[in-house]
C-alpha positions in Angstrom: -85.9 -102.3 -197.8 -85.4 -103.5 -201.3 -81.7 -103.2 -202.6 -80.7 -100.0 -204.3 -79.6 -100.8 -207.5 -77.2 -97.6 -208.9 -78.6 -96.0 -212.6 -76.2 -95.5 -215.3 -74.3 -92.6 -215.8 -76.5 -89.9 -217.0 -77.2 -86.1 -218.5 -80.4 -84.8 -217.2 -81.7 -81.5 -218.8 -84.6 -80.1 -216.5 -86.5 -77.2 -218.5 -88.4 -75.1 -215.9 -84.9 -75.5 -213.7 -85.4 -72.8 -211.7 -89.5 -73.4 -211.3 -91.7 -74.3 -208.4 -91.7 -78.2 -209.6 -87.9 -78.3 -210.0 -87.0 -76.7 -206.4 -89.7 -78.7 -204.6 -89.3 -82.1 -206.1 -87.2 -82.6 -208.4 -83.9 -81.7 -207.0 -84.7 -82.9 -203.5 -85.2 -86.3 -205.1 -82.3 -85.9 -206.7 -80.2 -85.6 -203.8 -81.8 -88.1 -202.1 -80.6 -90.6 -204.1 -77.5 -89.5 -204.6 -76.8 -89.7 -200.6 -78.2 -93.4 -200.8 -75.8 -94.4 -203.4 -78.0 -94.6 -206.6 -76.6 -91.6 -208.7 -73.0 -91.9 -210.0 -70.2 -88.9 -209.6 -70.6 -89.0 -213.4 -74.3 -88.1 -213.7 -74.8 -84.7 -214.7 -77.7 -82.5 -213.8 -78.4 -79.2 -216.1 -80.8 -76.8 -215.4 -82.2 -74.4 -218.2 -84.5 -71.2 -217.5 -84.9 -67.9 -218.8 -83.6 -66.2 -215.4 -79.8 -64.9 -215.8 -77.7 -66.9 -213.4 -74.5 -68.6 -213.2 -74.0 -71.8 -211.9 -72.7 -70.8 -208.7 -76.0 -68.8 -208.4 -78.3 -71.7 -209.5 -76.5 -73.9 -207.1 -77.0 -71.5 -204.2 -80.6 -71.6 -204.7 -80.7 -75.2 -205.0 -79.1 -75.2 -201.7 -81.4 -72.8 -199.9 -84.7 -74.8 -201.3 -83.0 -78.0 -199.7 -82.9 -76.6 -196.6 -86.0 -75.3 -196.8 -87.3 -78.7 -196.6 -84.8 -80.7 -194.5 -82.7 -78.3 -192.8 -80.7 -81.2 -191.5 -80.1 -83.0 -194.9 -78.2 -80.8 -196.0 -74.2 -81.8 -194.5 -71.0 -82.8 -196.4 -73.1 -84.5 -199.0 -74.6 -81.0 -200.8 -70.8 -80.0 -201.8 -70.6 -83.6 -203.9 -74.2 -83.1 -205.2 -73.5 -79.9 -206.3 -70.5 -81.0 -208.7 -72.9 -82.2 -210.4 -74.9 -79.5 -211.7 -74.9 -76.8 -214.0 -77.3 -74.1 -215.7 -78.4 -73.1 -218.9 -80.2 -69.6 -219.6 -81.9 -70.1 -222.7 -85.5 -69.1 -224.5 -87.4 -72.1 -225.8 -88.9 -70.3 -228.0 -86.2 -69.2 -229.9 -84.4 -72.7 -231.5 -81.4 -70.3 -233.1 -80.2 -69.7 -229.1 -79.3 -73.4 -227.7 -75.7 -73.5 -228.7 -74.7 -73.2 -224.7 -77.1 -75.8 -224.2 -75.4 -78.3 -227.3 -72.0 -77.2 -226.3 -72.9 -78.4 -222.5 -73.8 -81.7 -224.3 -71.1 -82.6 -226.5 -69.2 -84.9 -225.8 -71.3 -87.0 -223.7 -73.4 -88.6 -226.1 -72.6 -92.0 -224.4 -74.9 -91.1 -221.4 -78.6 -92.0 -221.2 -80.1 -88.5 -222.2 -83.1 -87.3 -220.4 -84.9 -83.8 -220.6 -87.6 -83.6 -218.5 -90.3 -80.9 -219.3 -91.2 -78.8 -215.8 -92.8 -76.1 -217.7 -96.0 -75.2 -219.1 -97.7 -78.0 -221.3 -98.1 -75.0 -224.1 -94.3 -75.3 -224.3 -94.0 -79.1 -224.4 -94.1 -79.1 -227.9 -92.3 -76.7 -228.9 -89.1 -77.8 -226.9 -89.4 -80.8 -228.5 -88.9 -79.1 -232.0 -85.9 -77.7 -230.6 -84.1 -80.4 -229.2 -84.5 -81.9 -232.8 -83.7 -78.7 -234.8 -80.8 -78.1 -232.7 -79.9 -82.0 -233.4 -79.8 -83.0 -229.4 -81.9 -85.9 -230.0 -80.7 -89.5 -229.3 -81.7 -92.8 -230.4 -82.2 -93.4 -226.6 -83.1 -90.4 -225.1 -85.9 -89.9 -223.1 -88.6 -87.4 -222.8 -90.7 -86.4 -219.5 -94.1 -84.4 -220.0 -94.9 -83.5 -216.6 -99.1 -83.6 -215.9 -101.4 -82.2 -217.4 -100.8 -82.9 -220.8 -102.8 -80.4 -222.1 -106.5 -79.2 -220.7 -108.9 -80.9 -223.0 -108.8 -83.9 -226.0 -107.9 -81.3 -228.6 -104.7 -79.7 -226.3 -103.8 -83.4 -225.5 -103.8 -84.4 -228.5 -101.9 -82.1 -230.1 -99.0 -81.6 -227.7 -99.0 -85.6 -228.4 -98.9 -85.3 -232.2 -95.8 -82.4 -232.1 -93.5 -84.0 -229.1 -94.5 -87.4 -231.7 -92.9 -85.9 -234.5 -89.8 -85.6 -232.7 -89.5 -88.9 -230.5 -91.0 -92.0 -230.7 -93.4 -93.3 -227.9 -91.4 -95.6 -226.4 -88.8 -92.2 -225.5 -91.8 -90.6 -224.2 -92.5 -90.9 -220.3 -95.8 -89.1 -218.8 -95.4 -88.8 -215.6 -98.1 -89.2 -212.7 -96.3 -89.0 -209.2 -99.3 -91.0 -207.7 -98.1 -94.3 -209.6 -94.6 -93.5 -207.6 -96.5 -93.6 -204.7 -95.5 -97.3 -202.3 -99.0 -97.7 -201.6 -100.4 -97.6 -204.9 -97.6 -100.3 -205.8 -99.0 -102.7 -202.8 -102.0 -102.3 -205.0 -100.8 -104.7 -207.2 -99.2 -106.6 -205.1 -102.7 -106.9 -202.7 -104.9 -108.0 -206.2 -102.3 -110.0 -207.9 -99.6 -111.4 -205.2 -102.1 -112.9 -202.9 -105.2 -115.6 -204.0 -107.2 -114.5 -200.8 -107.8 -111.2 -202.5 -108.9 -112.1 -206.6 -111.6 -114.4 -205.8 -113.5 -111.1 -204.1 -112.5 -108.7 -206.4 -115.9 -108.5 -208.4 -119.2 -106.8 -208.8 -120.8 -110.1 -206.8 -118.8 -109.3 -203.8 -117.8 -105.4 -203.5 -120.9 -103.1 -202.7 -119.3 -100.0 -204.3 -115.2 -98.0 -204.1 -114.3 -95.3 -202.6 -111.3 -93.1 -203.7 -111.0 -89.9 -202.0 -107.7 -87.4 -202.2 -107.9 -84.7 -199.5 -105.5 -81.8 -199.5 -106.2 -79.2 -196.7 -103.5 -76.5 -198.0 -105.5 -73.7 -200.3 -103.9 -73.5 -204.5 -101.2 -71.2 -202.8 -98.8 -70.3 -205.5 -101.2 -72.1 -208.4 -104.0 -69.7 -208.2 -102.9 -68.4 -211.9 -103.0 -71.8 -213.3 -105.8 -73.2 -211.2 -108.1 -70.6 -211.9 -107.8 -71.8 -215.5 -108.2 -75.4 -214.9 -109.9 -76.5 -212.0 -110.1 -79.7 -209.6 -112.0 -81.8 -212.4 -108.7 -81.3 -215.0 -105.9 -80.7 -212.3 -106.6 -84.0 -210.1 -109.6 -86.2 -211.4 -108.0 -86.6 -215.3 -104.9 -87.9 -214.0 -104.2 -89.1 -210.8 -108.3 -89.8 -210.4 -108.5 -92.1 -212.9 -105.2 -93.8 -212.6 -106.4 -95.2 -209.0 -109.8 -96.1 -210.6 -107.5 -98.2 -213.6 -105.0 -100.0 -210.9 -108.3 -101.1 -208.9 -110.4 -102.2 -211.4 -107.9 -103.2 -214.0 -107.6 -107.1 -215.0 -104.7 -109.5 -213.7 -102.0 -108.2 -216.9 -100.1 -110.9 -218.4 -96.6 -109.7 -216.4 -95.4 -106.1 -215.2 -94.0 -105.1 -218.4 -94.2 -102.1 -220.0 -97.1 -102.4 -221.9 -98.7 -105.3 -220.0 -100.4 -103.2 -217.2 -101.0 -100.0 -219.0 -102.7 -102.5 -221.7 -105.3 -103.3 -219.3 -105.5 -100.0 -217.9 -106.7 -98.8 -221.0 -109.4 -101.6 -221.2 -110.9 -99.2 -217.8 -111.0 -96.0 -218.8 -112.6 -97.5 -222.4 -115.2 -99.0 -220.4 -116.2 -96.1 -218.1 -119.8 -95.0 -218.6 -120.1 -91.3 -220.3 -122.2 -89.0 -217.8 -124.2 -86.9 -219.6 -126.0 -84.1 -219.4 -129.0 -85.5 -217.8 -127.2 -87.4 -215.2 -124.4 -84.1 -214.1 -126.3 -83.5 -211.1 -126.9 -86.6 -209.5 -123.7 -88.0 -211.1 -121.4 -85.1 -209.8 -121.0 -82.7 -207.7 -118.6 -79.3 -208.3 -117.4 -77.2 -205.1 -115.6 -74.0 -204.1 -114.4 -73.1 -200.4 -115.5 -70.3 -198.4 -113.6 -68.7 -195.7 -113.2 -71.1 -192.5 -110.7 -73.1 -190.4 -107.9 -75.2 -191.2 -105.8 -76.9 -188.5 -106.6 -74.1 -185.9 -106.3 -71.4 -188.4 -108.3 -69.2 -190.3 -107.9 -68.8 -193.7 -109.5 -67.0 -196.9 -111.7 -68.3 -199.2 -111.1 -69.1 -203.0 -113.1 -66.2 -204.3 -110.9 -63.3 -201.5 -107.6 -64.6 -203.1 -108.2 -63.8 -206.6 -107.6 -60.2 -208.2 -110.3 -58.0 -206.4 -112.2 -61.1 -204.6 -113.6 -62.1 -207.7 -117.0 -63.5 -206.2 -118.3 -65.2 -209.4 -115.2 -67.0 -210.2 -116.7 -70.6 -212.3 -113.9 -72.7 -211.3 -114.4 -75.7 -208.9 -111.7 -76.6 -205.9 -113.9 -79.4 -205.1 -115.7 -82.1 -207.3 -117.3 -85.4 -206.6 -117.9 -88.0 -209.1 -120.6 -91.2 -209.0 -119.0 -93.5 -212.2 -119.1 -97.2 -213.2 -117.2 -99.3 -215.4 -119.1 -101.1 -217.3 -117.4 -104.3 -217.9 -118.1 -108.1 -216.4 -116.5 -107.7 -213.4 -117.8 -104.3 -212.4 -121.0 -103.3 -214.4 -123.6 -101.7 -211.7 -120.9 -101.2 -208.6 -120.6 -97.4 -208.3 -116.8 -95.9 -208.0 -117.4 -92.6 -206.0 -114.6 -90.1 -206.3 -114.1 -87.1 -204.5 -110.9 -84.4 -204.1 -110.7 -81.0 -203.0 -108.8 -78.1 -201.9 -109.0 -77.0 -198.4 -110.8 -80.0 -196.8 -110.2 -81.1 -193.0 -107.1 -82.7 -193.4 -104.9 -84.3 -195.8 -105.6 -87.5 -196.5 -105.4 -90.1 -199.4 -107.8 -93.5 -200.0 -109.0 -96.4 -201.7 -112.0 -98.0 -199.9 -113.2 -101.3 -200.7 -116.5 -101.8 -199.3 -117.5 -105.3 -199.7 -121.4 -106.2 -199.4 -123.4 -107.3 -195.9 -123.3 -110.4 -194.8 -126.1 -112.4 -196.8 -128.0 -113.4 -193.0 -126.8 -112.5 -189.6 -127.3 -115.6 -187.4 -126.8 -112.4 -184.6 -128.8 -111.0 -182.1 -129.4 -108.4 -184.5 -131.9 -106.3 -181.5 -129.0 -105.1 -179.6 -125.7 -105.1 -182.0 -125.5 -105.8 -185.6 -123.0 -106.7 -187.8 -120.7 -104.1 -190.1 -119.9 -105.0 -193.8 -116.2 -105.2 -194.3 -113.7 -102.5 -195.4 -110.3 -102.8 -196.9 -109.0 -99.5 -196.7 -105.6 -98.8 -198.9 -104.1 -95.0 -197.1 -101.6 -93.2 -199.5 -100.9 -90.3 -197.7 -100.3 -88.8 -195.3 -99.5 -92.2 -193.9 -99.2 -95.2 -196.4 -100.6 -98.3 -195.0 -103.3 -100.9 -195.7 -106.3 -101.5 -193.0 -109.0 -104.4 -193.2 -111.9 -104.5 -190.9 -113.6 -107.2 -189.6 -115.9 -108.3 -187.2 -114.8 -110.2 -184.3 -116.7 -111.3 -181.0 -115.6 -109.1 -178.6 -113.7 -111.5 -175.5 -115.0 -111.5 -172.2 -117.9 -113.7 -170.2 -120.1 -111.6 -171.2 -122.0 -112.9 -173.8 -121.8 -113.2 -177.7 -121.2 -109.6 -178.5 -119.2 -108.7 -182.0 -117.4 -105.4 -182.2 -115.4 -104.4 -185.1 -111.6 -104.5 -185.0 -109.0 -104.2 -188.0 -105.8 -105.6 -189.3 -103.3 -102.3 -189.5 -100.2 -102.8 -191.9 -97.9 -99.9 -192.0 -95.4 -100.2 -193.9 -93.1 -97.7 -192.3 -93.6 -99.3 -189.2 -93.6 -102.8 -190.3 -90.9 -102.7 -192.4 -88.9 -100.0 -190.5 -88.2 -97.3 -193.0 -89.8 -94.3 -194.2 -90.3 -94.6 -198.1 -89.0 -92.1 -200.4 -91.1 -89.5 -202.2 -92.9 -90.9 -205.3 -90.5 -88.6 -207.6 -87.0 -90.7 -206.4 -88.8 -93.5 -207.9 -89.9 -92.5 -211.3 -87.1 -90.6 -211.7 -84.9 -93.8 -211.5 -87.4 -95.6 -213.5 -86.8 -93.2 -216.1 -83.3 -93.3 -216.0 -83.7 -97.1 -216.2 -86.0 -96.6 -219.3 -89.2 -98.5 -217.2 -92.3 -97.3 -219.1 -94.6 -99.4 -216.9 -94.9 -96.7 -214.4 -95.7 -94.5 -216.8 -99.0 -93.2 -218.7 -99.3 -94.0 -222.9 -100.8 -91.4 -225.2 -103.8 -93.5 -225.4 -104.5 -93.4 -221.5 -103.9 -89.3 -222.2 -106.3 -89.1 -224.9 -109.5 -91.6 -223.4 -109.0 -90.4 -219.6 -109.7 -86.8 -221.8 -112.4 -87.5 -224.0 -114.6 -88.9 -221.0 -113.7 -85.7 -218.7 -114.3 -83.4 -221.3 -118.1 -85.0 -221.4 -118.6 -84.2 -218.0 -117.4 -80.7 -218.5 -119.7 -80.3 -221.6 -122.5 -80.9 -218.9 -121.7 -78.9 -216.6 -121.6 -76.5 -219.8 -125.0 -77.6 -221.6 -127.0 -77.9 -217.5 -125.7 -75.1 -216.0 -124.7 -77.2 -213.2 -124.1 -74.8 -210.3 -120.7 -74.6 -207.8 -121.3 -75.0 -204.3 -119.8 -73.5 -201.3 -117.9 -75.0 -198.9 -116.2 -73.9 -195.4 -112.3 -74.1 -195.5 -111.9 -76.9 -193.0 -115.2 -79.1 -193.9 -115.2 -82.2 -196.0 -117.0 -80.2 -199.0 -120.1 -79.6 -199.7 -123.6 -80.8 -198.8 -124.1 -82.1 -201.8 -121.3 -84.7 -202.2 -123.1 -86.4 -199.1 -126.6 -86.3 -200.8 -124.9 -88.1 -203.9 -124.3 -90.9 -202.0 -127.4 -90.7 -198.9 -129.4 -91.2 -202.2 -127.7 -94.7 -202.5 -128.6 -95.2 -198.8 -124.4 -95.2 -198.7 -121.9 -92.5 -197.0 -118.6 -91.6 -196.8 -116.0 -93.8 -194.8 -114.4 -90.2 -193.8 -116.0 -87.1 -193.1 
């Protein structure tokens, strides 16, 4: 494992302290890396919410959602964690009641500053105003603006413009957990740390991608905010199109800052609009039914809203036939897919290169399979290629296709941290590269909010799916029409 390099002394002020985000995530990262060494006694960690609690209070609950999630983890280490931390009840709506919150901080302006925004993307703005109007703005602070930034190109753009008046970009840090992620990492070590690799990175080599991101829990305690946004906006506008930039992207100049999000923003300005015409052979929007999840039955999406609500419009499936039209990929389709409820959880890239140009085979009893790289990212990270290989024995010639496994946590003996102890130490480090711009915001926007206009302008119908399928019928036809299919499912 690579050496863990401590952060400087820091104040992190979480907004949303007390939220879902903060006691699933944030916190537990947190500790993490303050048992391995990488957060200093000196760090400070505030918490601010609306709720009335102390800090013994908000340190008890902190506790219990620790060991909600590693019972074990939580030993001698939680008592020197918890010095650490403080809370702060304020309303960020109302600028004239921070003086707790300024009193907490002065005095420690010589800290690296971070307030990271777990709240509502209505109210990313507005605490922004605050921090300057209550004059808790550094020169080298930094922002977080946890996903979505907003729910269309107008919202994005103008929580953009009002957190902009307040910091500059290069203070501003939008996070995407799925570029924490160790797999998505080996992605750029795969294209651009091995020559084997670049060479057959191109539309003359690669038959089409496949990026699918399973999840087979329901919305659970999102069903308000989900109901209001949907899997096209909650997973395809982010973490969707992040994977499509880091595959298709072009070698950047180093791994800078700006370097690989300059070329990330070449992709998603050269992604074909779909429009209205092509919605319903270009997409594909889904909603799940009652069924079967790991043994057990569970409710559709429609039974869990306020009176089973059977003509809810929002999608917890969607499928997506694009291309980026550019050199290197124009005419190979990227097919994406994600949904709620789906067979299992489970996170890939697929590269499926083309068939061999001639089989010198006896192609009348076996044939030969194109080749896959496959990149997994959750639940278990890994890379697989397959490859054909003559199967041993006296037998005769016979090929049978075998792969190349790597798992990183058994090849390198260690089970990587969550994809939030990462970026949080990148932030603390002031690392941008990990990190979306306001111009990835804004472009991966405009193009989503095309396809929603067609859904809009076509009337393109939701389908139903069985909790504990791979979605519906549909997403198969998309690609049986390409004479392709899915790798899974």
């Amino acid at each position: 494992m690579a050496e863990l390099i401590p952060v400087d002394a820091f104040d992190l002020i979480i907004f949303g302290g007390n939220g879902d985000l903060a006691s699933r995530k944030l916190l537990p990262a947190l500790f993490h890396r303050f048992c391995d060494g990488q957060i200093t006694n000196d760090s400070r960690i505030i918490g601010v919410g609306r709720e009335e609690l102390d800090q013994a209070g908000y340190i008890e609950k902190i506790k219990l959602a620790l060991k909600e999630i590693s019972p074990e983890a939580v030993g001698e280490n939680f008592s020197a964690f918890a010095a650490l931390i403080d809370y702060v009840q304020l309303d960020a709506l109302d600028h004239d009641s921070w003086d707790q919150l300024a009193a907490k901080l002065k005095g420690h302006e010589h800290k690296t500053r971070t307030v990271y925004l777990a709240t509502h993307p209505s109210l990313f703005g507005s605490i922004a105003k605050g921090l300057s109007h209550n004059d808790l703005v550094q020169d080298d602070m930094r922002i977080v603006l946890e996903k979505p930034v907003g729910h269309d190109y107008e919202s994005a753009r103008n929580i953009n413009d009002d957190v902009g008046q307040c910091f500059r970009e290069n203070q501003v840090f939008r996070i995407d957990h799925y570029l924490g992620k160790e797999t998505v990492q080996n992605l750029l070590a795969l294209r651009f740390g091995n020559s084997l690799f670049e060479p057959l990175w191109r539309r003359e080599v690669i038959d089409h991608v496949q990026i699918t991101v399973a999840e087979d829990l329901g919305v659970e305690s999102r069903l308000e905010f989900y109901n209001k946004t949907g899997a096209l906006r909650d997973m395809v506008q982010n973490h969707l199109m992040q994977l499509v930039c880091l595959v298709a992207m072009e070698p950047p100049s180093s791994l800078g800052d700006d370097s690989v999000r300059d070329e990330k923003i070449k992709v998603l300005r050269a992604l074909k609009p779909i429009r209205e015409n092509q919605v319903r052979t270009h997409t594909v929007r889904g909603q799940y039914t009652a069924g079967a999840v790991n043994g057990e039955a569970v409710n559709g999406y429609a039974e869990q809203l306020e009176g089973g609500n059977s003509n809810s419009g929002t999608e917890t499936f969607v499928a997506i036939k694009l291309e980026v039209d550019n050199w290197r990929w124009s005419g190979i389709p990227f097919y994406l897919r994600t949904g709620k409820r789906l067979e299992r959880k489970h996170s890939e890239i697929l590269i499926q290169f083309k068939q061999v140009p001639h089989s010198i085979f006896d192609t009348e009893h076996f044939s030969t399979l194109p080749n896959r790289l496959s990149i997994m990212l959750q639940p278990d990270e890994g890379m697989k290629l397959n490859i054909m290989a003559k199967e041993p024995g006296p037998g005769g010639f016979k090929l049978k296709p075998v792969s190349l496994d790597l798992s990183f946590e058994q090849t390198f003996g260690v089970k990587y941290p969550d994809s939030y102890e990462r970026l949080l130490m990148e932030i603390f480090r002031g690392n941008q590269a990990l990190f979306m711009r306001r111009d990835e915001i804004e472009t991966a926007w405009r193009w989503t909010d095309g396809i929603i206009e067609g859904w809009q302008s076509a009337g393109q119908p939701i389908e139903s799916y069985s909790a504990g399928s791979w979605g519906p019928t549909g997403a198969f036809l998309m690609l049986d029409r390409d004479k392709r299919h899915w790798a899974i499912g």
